[in-house]
Every structure is written in C-alpha cells, then in structure tokens.
C-alpha positions in Angstrom: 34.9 14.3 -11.9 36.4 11.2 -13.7 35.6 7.9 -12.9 37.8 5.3 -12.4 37.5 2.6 -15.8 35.4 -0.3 -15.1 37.4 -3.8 -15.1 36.3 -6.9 -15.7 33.7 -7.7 -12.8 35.8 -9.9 -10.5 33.1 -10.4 -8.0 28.8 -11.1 -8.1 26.7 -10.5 -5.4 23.1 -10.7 -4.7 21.4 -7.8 -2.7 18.2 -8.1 -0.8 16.2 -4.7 -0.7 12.7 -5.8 0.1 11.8 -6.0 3.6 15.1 -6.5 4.9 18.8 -6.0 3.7 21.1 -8.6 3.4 24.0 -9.5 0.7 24.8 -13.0 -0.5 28.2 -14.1 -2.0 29.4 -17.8 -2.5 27.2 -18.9 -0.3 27.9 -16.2 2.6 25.1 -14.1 3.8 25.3 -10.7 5.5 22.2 -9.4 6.7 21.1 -6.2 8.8 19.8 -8.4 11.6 23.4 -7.9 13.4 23.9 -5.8 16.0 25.3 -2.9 13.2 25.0 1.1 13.6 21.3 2.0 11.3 23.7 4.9 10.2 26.4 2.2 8.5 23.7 0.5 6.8 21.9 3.4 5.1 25.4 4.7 4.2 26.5 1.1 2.4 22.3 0.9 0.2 23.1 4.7 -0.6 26.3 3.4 -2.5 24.7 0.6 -3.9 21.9 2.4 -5.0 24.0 4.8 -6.7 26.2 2.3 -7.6 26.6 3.9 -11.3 28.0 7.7 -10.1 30.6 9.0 -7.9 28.8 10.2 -4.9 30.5 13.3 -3.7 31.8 13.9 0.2 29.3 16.8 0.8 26.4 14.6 -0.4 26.9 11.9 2.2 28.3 13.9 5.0 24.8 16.6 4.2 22.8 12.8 4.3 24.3 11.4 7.6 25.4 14.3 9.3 22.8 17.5 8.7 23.1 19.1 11.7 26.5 18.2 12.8 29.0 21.1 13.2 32.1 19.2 14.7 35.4 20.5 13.2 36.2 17.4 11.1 33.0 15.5 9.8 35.2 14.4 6.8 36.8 12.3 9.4 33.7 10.8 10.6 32.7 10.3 7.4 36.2 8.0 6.6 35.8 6.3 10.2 31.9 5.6 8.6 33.6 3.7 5.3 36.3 1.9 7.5 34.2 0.3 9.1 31.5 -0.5 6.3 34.7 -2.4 4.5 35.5 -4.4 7.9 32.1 -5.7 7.9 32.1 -6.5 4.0 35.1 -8.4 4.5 33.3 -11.6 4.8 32.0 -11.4 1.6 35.0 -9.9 -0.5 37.7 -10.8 2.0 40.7 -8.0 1.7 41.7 -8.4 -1.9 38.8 -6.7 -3.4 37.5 -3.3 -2.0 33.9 -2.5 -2.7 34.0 0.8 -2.6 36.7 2.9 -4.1 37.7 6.5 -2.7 37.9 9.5 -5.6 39.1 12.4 -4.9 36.5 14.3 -3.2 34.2 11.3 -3.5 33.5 7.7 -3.1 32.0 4.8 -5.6 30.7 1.8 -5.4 33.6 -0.6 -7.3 32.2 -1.4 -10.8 34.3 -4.5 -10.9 31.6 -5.6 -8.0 28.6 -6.8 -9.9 25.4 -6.4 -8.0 21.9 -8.1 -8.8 19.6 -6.2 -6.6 16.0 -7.2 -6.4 14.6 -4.6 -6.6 15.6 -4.3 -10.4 14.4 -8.1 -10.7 11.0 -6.7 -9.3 9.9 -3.5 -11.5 11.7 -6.0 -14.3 9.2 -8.5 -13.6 6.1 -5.6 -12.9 6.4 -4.5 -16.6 6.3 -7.6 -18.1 3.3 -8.4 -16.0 1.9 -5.0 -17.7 3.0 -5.9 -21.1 -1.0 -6.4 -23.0 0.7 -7.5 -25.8 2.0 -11.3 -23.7 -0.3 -13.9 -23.4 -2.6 -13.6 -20.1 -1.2 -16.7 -18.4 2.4 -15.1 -19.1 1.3 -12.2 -17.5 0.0 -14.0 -14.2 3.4 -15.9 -13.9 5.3 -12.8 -14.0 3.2 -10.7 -11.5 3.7 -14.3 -9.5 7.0 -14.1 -9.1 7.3 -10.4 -8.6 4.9 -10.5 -5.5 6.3 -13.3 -4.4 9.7 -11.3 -4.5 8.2 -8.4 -2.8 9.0 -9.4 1.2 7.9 -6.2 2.0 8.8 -2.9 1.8 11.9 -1.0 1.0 14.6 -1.4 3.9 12.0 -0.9 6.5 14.7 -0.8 9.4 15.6 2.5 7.4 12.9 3.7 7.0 13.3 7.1 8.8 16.2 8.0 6.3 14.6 10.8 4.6 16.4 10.1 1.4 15.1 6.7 1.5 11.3 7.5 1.4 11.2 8.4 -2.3 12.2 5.4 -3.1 10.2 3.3 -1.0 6.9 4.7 -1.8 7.9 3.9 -5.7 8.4 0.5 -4.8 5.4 0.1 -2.4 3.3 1.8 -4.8 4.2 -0.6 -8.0 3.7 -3.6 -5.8 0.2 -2.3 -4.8 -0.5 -1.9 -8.6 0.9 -5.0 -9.9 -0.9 -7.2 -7.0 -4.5 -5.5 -8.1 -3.7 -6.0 -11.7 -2.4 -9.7 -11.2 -6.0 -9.7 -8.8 -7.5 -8.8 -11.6 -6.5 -11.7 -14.2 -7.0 -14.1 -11.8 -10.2 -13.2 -11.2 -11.0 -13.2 -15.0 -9.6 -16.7 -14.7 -12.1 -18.0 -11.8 -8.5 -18.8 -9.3 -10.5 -17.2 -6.4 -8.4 -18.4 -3.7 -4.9 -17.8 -5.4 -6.5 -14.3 -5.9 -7.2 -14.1 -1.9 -3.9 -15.5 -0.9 -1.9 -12.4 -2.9 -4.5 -9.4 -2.0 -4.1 -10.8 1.6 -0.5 -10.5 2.0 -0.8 -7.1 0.4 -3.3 -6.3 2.9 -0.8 -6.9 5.2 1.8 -4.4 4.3 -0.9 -2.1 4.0 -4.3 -2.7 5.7 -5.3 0.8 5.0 -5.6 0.4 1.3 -9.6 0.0 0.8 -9.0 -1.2 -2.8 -7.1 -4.6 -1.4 -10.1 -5.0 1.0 -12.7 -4.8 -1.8 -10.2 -7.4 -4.0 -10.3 -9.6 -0.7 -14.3 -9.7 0.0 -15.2 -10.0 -3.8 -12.7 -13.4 -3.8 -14.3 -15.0 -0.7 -17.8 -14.1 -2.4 -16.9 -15.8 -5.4 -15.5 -18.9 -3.6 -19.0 -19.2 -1.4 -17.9 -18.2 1.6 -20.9 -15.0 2.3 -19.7 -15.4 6.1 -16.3 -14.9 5.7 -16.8 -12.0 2.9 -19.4 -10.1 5.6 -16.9 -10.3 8.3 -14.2 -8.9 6.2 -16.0 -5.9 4.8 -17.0 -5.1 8.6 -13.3 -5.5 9.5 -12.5 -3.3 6.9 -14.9 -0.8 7.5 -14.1 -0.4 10.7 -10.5 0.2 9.8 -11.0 3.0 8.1 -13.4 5.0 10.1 -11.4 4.3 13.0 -7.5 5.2 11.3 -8.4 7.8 8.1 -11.9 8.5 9.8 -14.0 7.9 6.1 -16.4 6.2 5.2 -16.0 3.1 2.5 -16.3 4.1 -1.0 -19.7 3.4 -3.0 -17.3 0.2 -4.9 -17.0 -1.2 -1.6 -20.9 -0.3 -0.1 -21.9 -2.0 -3.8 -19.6 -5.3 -2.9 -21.8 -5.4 0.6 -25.0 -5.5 -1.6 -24.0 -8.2 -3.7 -22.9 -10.3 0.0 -26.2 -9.7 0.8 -28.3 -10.7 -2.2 -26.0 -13.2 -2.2 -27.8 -16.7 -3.8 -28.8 -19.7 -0.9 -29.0 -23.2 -1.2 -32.9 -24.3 -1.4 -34.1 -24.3 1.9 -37.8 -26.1 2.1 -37.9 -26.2 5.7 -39.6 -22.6 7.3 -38.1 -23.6 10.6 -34.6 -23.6 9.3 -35.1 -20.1 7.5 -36.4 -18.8 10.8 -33.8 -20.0 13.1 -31.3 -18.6 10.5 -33.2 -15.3 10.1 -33.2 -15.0 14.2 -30.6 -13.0 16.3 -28.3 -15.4 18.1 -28.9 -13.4 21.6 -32.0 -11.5 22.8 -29.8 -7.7 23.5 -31.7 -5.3 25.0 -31.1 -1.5 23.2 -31.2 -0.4 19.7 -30.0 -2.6 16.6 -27.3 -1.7 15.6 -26.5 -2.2 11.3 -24.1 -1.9 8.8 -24.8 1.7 7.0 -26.1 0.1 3.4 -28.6 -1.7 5.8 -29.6 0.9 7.3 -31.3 2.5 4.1 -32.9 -0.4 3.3 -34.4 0.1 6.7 -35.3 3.5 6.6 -36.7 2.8 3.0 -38.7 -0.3 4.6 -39.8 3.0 7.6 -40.7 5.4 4.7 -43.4 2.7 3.3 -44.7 1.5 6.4 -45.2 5.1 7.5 -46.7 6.2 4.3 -49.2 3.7 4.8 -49.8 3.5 8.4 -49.7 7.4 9.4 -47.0 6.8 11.6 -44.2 9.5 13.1 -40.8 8.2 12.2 -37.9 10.6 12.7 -34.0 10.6 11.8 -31.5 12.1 14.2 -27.9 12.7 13.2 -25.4 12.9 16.3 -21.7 14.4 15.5 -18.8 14.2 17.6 -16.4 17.5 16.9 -13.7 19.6 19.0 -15.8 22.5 20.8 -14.5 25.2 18.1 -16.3 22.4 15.7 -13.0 21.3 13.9 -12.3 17.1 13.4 -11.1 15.7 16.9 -7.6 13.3 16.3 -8.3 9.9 14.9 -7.1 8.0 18.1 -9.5 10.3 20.6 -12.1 10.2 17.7 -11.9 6.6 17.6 -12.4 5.8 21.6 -15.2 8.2 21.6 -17.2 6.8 18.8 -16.8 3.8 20.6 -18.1 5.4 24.1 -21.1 6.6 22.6 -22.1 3.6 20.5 -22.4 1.6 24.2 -24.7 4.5 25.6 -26.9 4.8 22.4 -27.3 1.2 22.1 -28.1 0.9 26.2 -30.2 4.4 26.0 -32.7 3.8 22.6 -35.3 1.1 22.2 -35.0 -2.4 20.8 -37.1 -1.0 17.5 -34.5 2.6 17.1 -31.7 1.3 14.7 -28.2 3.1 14.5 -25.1 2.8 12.0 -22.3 5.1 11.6 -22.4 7.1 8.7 -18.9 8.7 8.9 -15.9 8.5 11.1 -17.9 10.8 13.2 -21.1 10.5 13.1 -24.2 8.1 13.8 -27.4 8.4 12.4 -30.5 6.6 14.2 -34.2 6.0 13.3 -36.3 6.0 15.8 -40.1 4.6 14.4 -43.3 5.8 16.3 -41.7 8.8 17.8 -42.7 12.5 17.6 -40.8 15.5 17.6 -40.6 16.6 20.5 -39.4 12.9 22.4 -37.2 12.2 19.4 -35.2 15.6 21.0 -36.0 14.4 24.8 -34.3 10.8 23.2 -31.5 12.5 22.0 -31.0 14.4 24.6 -30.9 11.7 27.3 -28.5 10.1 25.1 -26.1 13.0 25.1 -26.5 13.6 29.1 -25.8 10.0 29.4 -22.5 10.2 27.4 -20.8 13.3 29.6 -22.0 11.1 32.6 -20.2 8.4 31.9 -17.5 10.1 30.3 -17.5 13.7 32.5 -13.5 14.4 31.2 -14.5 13.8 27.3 -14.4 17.6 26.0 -15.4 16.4 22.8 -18.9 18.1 21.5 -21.6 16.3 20.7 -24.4 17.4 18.6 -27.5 16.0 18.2 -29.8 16.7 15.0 -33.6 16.0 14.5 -35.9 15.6 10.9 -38.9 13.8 10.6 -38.5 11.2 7.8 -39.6 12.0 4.1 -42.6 10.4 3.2 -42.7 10.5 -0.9 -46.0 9.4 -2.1 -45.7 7.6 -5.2 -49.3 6.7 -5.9 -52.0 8.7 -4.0 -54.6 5.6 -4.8 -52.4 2.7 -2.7 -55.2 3.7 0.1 -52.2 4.7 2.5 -53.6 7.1 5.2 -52.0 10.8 5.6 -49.0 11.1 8.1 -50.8 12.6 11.4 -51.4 15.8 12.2 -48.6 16.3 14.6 -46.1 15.1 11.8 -47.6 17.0 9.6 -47.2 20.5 11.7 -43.5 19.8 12.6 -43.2 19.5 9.0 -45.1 22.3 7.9 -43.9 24.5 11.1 -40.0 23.6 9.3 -40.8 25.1 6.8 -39.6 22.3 4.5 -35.8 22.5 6.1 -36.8 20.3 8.7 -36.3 20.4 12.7 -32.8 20.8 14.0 -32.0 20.3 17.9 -28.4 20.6 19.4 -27.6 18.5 22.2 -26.4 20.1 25.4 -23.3 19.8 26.6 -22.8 18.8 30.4 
C-alpha cells in the first residue's frame, strides 16, 4: 500500500493522552469534555496513535463495528471520519485535512506534526533510568515525567479493547518510575517531596501495596509515627477487603519499625501511663493489628510457661458451603459482621486480628479445651443470629498454644494436667472443632 510523500509539516499540535484527551493549536484547545460520540474519539487517538501507517478500512470498521452486519459499514465508517474533520476544524480550519483517505485506507496527514505526551513521558522515564546521569539529574527528570502523568491513558476510553494494551504500558512505567524516583529521594533525606509523589500515585492506584509501603516509610522518616500507623491500617484494610491478602512481610517489617519507633525523653511516669492507656474503657475483646498480635501470643507463651496456665488459639474461617473463597464484596461485609459479634461475645483479656482476608485468629488466656469450643461456638451461633440470611460457612478451629521450654531451670511450673491431656490426647496435631452452622 503506498503512502502518500510526506511534505513539509504545515501544521504543529500538541496532544494530551494522560488522563484526558485534548489537542492544542495556536492557542485553541479541543478537549473530550464536549458533548462528542466515545466512538469518534477513540476512532481520531487510533489515527494518531498510528499516526506513522496507513490503517486499513477492515481494521477500523473490525475495531468500531465488531458485531455489526448492516449492508454498508463502509459508509458508517466515512459518516465516522466526516464528522471527526468537522470537529477538527477549529484547529486546522478547512485548508488542511488531518487525515487523508488511501485507497482502501486512511492516515493520519504527515504534514500534521503531533507532540504527544505520552512520548514526552517514556522520553523523560528513561532518562530518569539512565545510572550513568548524575542522581539530581535523574530526580528532575522522573519530576517532570510524574508531574506529566495526569493520570492514566484516555480513561473515558477506557473500555476500548484495543486501548488497554496500551494503557497498562503506560500505567505500569509510571508506577516504576514514581518508586524509582521514591527511591532517590529517599536516599536524599526529601521525605515529604517523596510522600507528595507516592501519594498521588496512590491515588491512581490504591491497590498497589508497594506505593503504600513508599508512603508509611516517608511519614516515619519525617516523625510523624501517628500518621505512618494510620496509613499502614488504611492500607491493610484495603487489601484484605478488595484482593482479600494479607500485607506482604516488607510491609508487616515497616509496622515493626512504627512501632519501635524512637520517643522523646519522657521523665514523667504519669505521662507514659496516660499515653500507654486506651482512650475509652470498650467492653469485648482487644482487637490488634496481626504483627501485634504475635508479640502477644509470644508474651502468652512465656507467661504460660511460667505460670501453668491454659492458653488456647482458635482460628475461625469464613468460606462458601462447598468451602471455595466467597466474592470479595460479600467477603468483605461479612468479615465485618463477625468482627462486631467476636468483639461483643469474648472477654476483655481474648485478643483477635485478622490473619487473612478471611480469617481471624483469637487467643483466649486461662481457657481450657473444652470452653475455648463452647467460646467459639457461641460466637458462631451468635453470627447466624444476627445475620440468619448469611449462607456463608463459618468454621471455627481450636489448639492449645505451644509452650517451648527453652531452659528447664527458669523454675517455670509444668502446664496443668488438663493442658497437658488435650495435648497428649491430640496426639501432637492438636484439637480441631468445627463450628455449627445455624
């Protein structure tokens, strides 16, 4: 198919990919924000994005019309076109025609230069890649290209199949560059220009558990524990409750460090207390973060070892009855549900924290076998009680918690003789319960 020679450019014009689509000329501005067809606009970025070929008739009437059998969708396709050059005609007037017809095909006219940014962008990624620059030259072009990144590829478009290639290729190099920029400026100390960027990324994509550890660590290093605690929750809950996972060991290491995070000298006991105390006296269990919670049952194992005391784990699921994963959204509300009746149906001393998208695990110190399975049982009661048209399973494991004696001299005393039965009675596989189902 030959293409017509290309002439000297007789027109430039600046084309706006990310997060919206507009063209600028002289000073004139068309953007997608008019009342236009979706169809017209995908049809005009495919020929601009394929600006340098000849894109064949059955290629954009196979794109825009798939499932179309009216006689003549060669004509629709020509109406399409028409009326893509009346709305140009703002910008190019009706001397120039931007896109040319072959025979058999159409082009985008060569003698229209275009500057899209999306070429600026991946221009400016690689230089922000390039080891060899200076790191400050680096950071200024990863600056610019996030700052050129308004979002994603022609989101209005974005159910064009032929358009999601593309837009994941773009959303994924901005996600790289943004984490790679995160990175210098963290090697630089610029904590809260490091925040500012990973939170706008965050907000083109708040699933992305890599931003949220980028975000947390820069709070932490600019002093703000609160701030970085409340984020990593946020985020946690995020994912359990949309991919239904827990947070990666990177981000349960980034809790530990908010945590042991340094204070200010404190001299006064008073003050420590009153910071150490809960704000409000809630009845029910206490309810932790999951890398808490094994500091807790560490703190159990000790205090048991020593003190002969019962301590027992349970491990409740949620499943579909056939035992498969329930939907995220019907997962979510129900993890919720049961959280209120654990909390309202355990003691103030049990302490529960969700250990995956759908499950709990709860301790509950100075309890034997068999009421740790009466425990979980009311608990499971309680839940199809309040919540009769769940069909969700629940199911409710018991084990008495692993006592591992590290030196037989400390003058600990034995666990008791009851936990010591159920333990020998399990045969080492410890006891498993399942909760009924009302």
């Amino acid at each position: 198919m030959k293409q017509p020679a290309a002439p000297e450019a007789v027109k430039d014009i600046s084309v706006s990919l990310l997060g919206g689509f507009s063209l600028e000329t002289d000073g004139v501005v068309l953007a997608d924000d008019i009342n236009r067809s979706l169809k017209l606009w995908s049809a005009l970025a495919y020929l601009i994005l394929h600006r340098d070929r000849a894109v064949p008739q059955a290629e954009l009437i196979g794109l825009f019309w798939p499932n179309d059998h009216s006689a003549n969708p060669v004509n629709a396709l020509k109406t399409l076109l028409y009326r893509i050059r009346t709305m140009l005609e703002p910008l190019f007037g009706k001397e120039i025609q931007p896109i040319l017809a072959l025979r058999g095909a159409y082009i985008w006219n060569p003698a229209v230069v275009c500057t899209l940014d999306t070429d600026r962008f991946e221009a400016l990624c690689r230089l922000g890649g390039d080891t060899c620059r200076t790191t400050e030259e680096r950071m200024d072009s990863y600056r610019e290209a996030v700052e050129l990144y308004k979002g994603d590829l022609l989101p209005k478009l974005s159910h064009q199949l032929w358009l999601v290639p593309l837009a994941v290729r773009y959303h994924t190099a901005y996600l790289a560059a943004v984490k790679d920029f995160a990175g210098l400026l963290y090697d630089k100390s610029r904590y809260e220009e490091m925040y500012c960027v990973c939170a706008k990324a965050s907000g083109l994509d708040h699933l992305d558990e890599g931003l949220h550890t980028l975000i947390a660590r820069a709070l932490l290093r600019q002093g703000r524990d609160s701030a970085a605690l409340a984020h990593y929750e946020q985020a946690t809950d995020l994912l359990y409750r949309n991919l239904g996972v827990r947070p990666s060991e990177e981000l349960r290491a980034l809790y530990r460090e908010i945590m042991a995070a340094e204070k200010n000298l404190e001299t006064d006991l008073g003050a420590i207390m009153g910071d150490l105390r809960e704000v409000a006296a809630r009845p029910g269990a206490f309810v932790c973060e999951y890398g808490f919670f094994k500091e807790a049952y560490r703190l159990e194992a000790r205090r048991a070892l020593r003190s002969g005391t019962c301590v027992h784990l349970c491990l409740i699921t949620v499943t579909l009855p056939d035992g498969g994963m329930p939907p995220l959204k019907l997962l979510s509300q129900t993890m919720d549900q049961l959280l209120e009746v654990l909390v309202k149906n355990l003691r103030r001393g049990d302490v529960v924290s969700r250990f995956s998208g759908a499950q709990y695990v709860v301790m509950l110190p100075a309890a034997n076998f068999e009421n740790s399975n009466m425990v979980m049982d009311r608990v499971v009661r309680a839940f199809y009680q309040q919540h009769r048209h769940n069909f969700l399973k629940l199911t409710a494991r018991v084990r008495e918690l692993e006592l591992i004696r590290t030196d037989v001299s400390e003058g600990g005393a034995s666990p008791p003789t009851e936990c010591r039965s159920r333990r020998d009675a399990a045969d080492g596989n410890g006891m498993e319960r399942e909760g009924a189902i009302l």
